[in-house]
C-alpha positions as a LaTeX table, in Angstrom:
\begin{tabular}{lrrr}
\hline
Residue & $x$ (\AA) & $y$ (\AA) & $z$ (\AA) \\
\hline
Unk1 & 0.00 & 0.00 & 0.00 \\
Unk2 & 1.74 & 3.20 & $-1.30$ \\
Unk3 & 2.13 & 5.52 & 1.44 \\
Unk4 & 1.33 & 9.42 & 0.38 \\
Unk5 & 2.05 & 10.89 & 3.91 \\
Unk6 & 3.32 & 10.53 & 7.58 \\
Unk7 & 3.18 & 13.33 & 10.03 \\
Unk8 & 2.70 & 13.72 & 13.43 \\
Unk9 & 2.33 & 9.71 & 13.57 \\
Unk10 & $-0.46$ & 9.76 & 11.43 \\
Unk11 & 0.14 & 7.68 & 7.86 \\
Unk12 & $-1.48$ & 8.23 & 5.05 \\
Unk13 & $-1.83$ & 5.84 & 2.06 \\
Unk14 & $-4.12$ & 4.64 & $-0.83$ \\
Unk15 & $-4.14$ & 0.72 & $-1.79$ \\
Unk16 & $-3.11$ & 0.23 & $-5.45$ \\
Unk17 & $-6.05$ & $-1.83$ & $-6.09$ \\
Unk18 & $-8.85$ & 0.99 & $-4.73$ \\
Unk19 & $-12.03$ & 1.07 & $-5.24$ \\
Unk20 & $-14.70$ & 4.03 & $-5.47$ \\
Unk21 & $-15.67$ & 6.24 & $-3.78$ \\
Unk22 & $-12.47$ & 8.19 & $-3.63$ \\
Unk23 & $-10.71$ & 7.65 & $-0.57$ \\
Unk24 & $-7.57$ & 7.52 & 1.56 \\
Unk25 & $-6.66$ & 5.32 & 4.44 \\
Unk26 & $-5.18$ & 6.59 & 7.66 \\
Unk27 & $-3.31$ & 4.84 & 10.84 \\
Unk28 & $-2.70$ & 6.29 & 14.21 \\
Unk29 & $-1.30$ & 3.84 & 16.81 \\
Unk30 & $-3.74$ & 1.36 & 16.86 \\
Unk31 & $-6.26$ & 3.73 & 15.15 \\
Unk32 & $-7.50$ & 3.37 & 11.50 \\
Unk33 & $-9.74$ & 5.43 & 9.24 \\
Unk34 & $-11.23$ & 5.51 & 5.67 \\
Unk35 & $-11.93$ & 9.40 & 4.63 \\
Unk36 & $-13.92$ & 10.01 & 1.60 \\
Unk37 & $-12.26$ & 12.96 & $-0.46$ \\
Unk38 & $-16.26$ & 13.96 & $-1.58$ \\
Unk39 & $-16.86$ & 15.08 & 1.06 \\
Unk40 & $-13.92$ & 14.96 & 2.81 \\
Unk41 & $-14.81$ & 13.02 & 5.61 \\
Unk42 & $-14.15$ & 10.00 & 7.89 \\
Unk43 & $-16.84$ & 7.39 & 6.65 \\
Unk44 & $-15.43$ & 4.59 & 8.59 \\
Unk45 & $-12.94$ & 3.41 & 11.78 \\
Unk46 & $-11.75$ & 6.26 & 14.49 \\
Unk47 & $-8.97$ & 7.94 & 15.37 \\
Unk48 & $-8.81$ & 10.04 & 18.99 \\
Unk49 & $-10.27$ & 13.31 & 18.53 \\
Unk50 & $-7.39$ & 16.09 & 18.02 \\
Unk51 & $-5.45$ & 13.77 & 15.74 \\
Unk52 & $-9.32$ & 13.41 & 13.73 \\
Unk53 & $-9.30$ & 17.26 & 13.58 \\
Unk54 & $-5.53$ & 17.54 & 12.59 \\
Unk55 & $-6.06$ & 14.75 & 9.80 \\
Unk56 & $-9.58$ & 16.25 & 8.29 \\
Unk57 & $-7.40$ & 19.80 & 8.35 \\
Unk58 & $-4.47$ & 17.96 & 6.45 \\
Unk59 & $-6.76$ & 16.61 & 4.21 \\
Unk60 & $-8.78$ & 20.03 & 3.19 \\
Unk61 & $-5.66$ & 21.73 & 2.47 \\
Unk62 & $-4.57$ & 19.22 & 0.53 \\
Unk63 & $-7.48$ & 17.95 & $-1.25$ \\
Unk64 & $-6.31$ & 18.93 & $-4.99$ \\
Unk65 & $-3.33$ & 16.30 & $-4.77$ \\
Unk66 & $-5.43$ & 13.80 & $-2.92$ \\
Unk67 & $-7.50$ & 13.89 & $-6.11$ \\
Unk68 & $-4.54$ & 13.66 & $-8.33$ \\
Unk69 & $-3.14$ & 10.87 & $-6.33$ \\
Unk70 & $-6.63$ & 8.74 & $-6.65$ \\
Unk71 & $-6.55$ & 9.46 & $-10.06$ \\
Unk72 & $-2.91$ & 8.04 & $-10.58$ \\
Unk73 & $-3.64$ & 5.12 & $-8.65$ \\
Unk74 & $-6.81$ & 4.41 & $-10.58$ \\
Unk75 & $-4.82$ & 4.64 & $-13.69$ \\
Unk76 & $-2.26$ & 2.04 & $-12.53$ \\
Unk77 & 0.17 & 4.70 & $-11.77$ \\
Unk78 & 2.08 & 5.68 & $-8.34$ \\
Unk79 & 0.15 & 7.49 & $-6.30$ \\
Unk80 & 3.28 & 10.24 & $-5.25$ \\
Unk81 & 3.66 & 11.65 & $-2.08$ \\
Unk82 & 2.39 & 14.81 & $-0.62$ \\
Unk83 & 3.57 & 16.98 & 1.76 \\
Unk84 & 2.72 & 16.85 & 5.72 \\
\hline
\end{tabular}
């Protein structure tokens, strides 16, 4: 599973096989998420509440290269990374 992002102990990655709706995967600890990116929002699992806000933030600023990297994976390609 390509990972886009790691910050604050928070990874961020997209399978290479995904599915739609567009989405990301997140892990915190023992904490994991699914966050659609229309609307950006957690649609399944749970992370502790300030690293939830801190990941939703992440993810609306940047929401342009999520969408790029979905659309890379979809077409076979790498996903890239993106900056914390």
């Amino acid at each position: 599973m390509p990972e886009l992002c790691r910050f604050d102990g928070i990874t961020v990655f997209m399978h290479t096989n995904e599915h739609n709706p567009p989405h990301f995967h997140a892990e915190y600890a023992e904490y994991d998420v699914w966050v659609s990116l229309d609307p950006i929002e957690i649609v399944y699992g749970r992370f502790p509440h300030r690293k939830r806000r801190q990941l939703l933030a992440w993810a609306e600023q940047r929401a342009p290269e999520l969408r790029q990297a979905w659309d890379r994976v979809r077409r076979g390609q790498a996903a890239g990374r993106i900056e914390p």
